[in-house]
N, C-alpha and C positions, 0 to 999 in steps of 0.2 A: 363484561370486562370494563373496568372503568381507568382513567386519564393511570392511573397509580401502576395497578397492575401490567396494561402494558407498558407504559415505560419499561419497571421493573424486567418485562420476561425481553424487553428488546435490548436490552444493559446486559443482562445474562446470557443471553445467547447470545451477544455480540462478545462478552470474555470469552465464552467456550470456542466461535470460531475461528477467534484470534488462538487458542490453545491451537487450534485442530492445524489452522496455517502455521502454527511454528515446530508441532510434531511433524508435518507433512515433509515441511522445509529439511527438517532435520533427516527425515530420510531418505527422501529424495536426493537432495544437496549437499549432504553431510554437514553442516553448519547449522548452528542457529540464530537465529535476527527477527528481531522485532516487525513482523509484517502490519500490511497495513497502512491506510493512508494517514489515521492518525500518531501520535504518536505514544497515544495507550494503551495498555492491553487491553484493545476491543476492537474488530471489526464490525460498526454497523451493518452493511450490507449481510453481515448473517444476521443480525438481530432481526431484521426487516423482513428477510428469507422466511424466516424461522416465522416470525409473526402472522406473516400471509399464508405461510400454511396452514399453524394453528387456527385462523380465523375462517377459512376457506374450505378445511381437507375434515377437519372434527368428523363434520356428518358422517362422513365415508370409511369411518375407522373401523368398521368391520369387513374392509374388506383392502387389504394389503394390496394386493397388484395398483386399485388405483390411487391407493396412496403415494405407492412408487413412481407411477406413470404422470400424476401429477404433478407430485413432489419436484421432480425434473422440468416439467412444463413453468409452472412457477418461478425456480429459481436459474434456470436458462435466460430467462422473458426478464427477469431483476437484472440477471448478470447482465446482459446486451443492454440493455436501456444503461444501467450507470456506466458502462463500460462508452457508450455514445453520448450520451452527456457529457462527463467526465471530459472527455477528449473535445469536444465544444467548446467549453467552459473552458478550458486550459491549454488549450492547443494543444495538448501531451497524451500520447497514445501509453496508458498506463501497463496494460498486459497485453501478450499476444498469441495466440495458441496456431500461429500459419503453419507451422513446424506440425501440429498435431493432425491427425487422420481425423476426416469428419469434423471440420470446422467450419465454423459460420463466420467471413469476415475476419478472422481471429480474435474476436470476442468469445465466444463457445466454442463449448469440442466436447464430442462425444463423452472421451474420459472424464472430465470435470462431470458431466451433464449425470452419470453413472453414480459418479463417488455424492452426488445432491440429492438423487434418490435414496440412496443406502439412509444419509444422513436424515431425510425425510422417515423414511421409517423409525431409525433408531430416536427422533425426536417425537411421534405420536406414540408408539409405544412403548418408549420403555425411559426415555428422559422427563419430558413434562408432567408428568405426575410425582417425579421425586422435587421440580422447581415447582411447582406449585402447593407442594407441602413446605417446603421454604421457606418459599415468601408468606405464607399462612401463618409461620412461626414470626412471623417481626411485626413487633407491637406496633397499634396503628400509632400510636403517639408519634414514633419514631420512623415513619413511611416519610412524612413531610421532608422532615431536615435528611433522611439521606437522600431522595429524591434531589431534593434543593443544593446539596453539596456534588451528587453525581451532575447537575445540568450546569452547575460553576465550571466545573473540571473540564468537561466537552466542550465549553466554549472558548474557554484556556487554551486547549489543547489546538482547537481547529483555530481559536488566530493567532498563535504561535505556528501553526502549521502552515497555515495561510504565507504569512507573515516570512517563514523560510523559503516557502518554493518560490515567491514572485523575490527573492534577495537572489536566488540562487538563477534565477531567469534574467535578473539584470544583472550577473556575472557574467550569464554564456552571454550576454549579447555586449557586453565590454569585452570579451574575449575575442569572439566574432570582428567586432570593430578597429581592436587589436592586430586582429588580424589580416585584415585587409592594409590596415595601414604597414603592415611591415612587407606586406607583396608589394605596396604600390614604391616605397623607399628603395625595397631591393633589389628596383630596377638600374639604383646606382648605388651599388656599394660601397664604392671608395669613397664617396661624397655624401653618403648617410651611413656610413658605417656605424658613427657614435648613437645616431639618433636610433638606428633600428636597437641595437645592443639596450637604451632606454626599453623601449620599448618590450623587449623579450622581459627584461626584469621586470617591468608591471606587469606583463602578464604570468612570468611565474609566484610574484607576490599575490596574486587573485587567485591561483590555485595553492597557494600553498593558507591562505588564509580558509579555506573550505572549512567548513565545522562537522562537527559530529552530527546536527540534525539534518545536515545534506547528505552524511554520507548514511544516514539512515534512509532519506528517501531512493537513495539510488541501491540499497542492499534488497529496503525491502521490493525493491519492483524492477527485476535484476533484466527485463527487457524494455524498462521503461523509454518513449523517444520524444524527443522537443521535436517538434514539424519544423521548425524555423532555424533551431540551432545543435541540427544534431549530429555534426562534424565537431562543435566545439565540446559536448555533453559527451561521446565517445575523448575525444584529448583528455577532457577532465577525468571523465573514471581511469585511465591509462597513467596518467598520474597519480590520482589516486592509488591505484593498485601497486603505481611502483612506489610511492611512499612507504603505503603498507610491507610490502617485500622488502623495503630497508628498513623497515623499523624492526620486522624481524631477525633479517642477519647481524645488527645491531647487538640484539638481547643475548642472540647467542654466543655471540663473540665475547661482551660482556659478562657472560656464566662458565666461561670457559678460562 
């Protein structure tokens, strides 16, 4: 395999397991939303899954069980490591499976560990051979510039990504600091009445300024927790959620 193709098969399987996360979502959760840390349709962490199988499991293709048995082995050992980096790196515990039977830490859980097997197999036998007829069909002339045009986008994407979650991290901690200062005023309220009333209204102007790619992050990672600020990170999706529920009775009031 050379630089081209895999990229190519870790692009590809990272669209598919952004599909599989927004089907899942959808019937698990009834709703659909953009999963995912970036804000493309692509999960890396499946591309990567999917890669180290392929690279790893090939030899062993005549024989299912250890396809399955690894398969799991593999992308458990993926999921736990980004799941602990991840939360390092960001002080943000992105997913949590405590709630599920058979959990490691709440990074893994059986279920998950089961549905990576399945998808282990259905990716050695019966997907990679239809993407690698594919990608066979695109003229090499044309491998460079879409290569070149997908690694633009990626890097678009993760420093506008970047770029939202540390804005939205210096929200909750002006909120946070918001909030101390209105416990410490409220100890006199006749004599900081006006100031704390200040006060409330910048902090409901900082939630109401929220944008759309915050309220992506927090849809798609619907038990996502800040370690430092996640008294203020619960306030904001509560507001959130009531904005939302007024925006609704709104439209319908308006249709009516």
């Amino acid at each position: 395999m050379n630089f081209n193709n895999v990229f190519l098969y870790i692009f590809i399987y990272s669209v598919i397991g952004w599909l599989c996360e927004v089907v899942f979502c959808k019937i698990v959760h009834g709703n659909w939303s953009n999963r995912g840390f970036l804000s493309g349709p692509y999960c890396p962490i499946y591309g990567f899954g999917a890669m180290f199988i392929l690279l790893l499991l090939q030899p062993f293709a005549a024989n299912p069980i250890l396809i399955f048995v690894f398969s799991i082995l593999i992308t458990t050992t993926l999921e736990y490591i980004t799941s602990f980096a991840m939360e390092k790196i960001f002080s943000i515990k992105w997913w949590d499976y405590s709630d599920e039977p058979f959990n490691i830490n709440g990074r893994i859980c059986l279920k998950t560990a089961i549905l990576f097997g399945i998808l282990g197999i259905i990716l050695i036998y019966f997907l990679h051979p239809y993407i690698t007829k594919f990608i066979n069909l695109i003229p090499n002339f044309l491998v460079n510039y879409i290569i070149g045009g997908l690694i633009s986008l990626i890097i678009l994407d993760l420093t506008t990504t970047l770029s939202v979650l540390f804005n939205l991290k210096n929200k909750l901690e002006d909120l946070k600091i918001l909030k101390e200062k209105i416990a410490t005023f409220g100890k006199d309220k006749a004599k900081n009445s006006e100031l704390i009333k200040q006060l409330e209204d910048i902090k409901s102007s900082i939630v109401e300024k929220t944008n759309i790619l915050h309220n992506r992050i927090i849809t798609a990672f619907p038990k996502i927790e800040f370690k430092k600020y996640n008294i203020q990170f619960n306030e904001l999706k509560e507001n959130l959620k009531l904005k939302k529920n007024n925006k609704k009775k709104k439209q319908k009031i308006d249709k009516k």
